[in-house]
N, C-alpha and C positions, 0 to 999 in steps of 0.2 A: 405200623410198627414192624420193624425189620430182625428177625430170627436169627439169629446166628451160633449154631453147638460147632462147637471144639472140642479136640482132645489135643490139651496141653502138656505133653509129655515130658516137659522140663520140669513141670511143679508138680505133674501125678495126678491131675487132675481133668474132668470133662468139665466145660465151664457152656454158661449160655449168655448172650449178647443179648440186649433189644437196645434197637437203634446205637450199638456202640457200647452201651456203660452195659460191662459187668453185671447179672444179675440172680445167677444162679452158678454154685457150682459141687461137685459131687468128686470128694476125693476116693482115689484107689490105691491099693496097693497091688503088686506084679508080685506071683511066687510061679517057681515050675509049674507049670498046666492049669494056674488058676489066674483069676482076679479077682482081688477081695473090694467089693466096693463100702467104703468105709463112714464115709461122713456126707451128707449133704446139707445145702444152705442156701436160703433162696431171702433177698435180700427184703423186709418188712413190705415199704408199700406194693410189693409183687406177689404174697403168699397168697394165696388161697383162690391162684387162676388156673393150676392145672399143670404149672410153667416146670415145678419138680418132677414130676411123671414125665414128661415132654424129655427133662434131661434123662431120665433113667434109662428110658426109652433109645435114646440117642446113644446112650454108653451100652448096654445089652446089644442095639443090634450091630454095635462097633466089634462089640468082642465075638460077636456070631460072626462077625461077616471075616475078623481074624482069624476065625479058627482053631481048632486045638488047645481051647481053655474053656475052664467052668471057670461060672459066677460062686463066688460067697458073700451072701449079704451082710456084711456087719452091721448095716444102720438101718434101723428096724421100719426106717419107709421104705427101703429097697426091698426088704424080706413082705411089706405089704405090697408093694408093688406088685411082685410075682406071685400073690394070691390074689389078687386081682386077674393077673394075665397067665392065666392054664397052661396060653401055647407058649409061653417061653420056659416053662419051667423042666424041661429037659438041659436048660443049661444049669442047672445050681449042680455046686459041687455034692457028690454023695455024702452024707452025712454020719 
């Protein structure tokens, strides 16, 4: 099975491929010095392999490796997400 993350920057979105079809995808929003990550969706026969986390993962260390913006999690697996992962949590925006 073949992995593929993107950042689709037409639709606003990080999306994840296996083998080609569409299976996961995590929208965002762009404001000055942040990114709000908003919604995620990981399509039924794929939920509960890790494959959501795998995307988050892909969009955090996108915007680290951007630079110069904090995370705001709006969608309340992304705000688990980063209680889960300690070492990322210097990115969320101040509260």
């Amino acid at each position: 099975m073949v992995k593929d993350f993107r950042r689709a920057e037409d639709v606003s979105r990080y999306e994840l491929h296996l083998d080609g079809a569409l299976v996961g995808v995590l929208d965002y929003r762009e404001a000055p010095g942040s990114v709000a990550l908003v919604r995620s969706f990981t399509t039924p026969p794929f939920r509960g392999r890790g494959l959501a986390g795998e995307l988050v993962a892909f969009a955090v260390d996108d915007i680290e490796a951007a630079g110069g913006r904090s995370v705001v999690p709006m969608c309340w697996y992304v705000g688990q997400w980063f209680e889960q992962h300690p070492e990322k949590v210097h990115l969320l925006a101040p509260a």
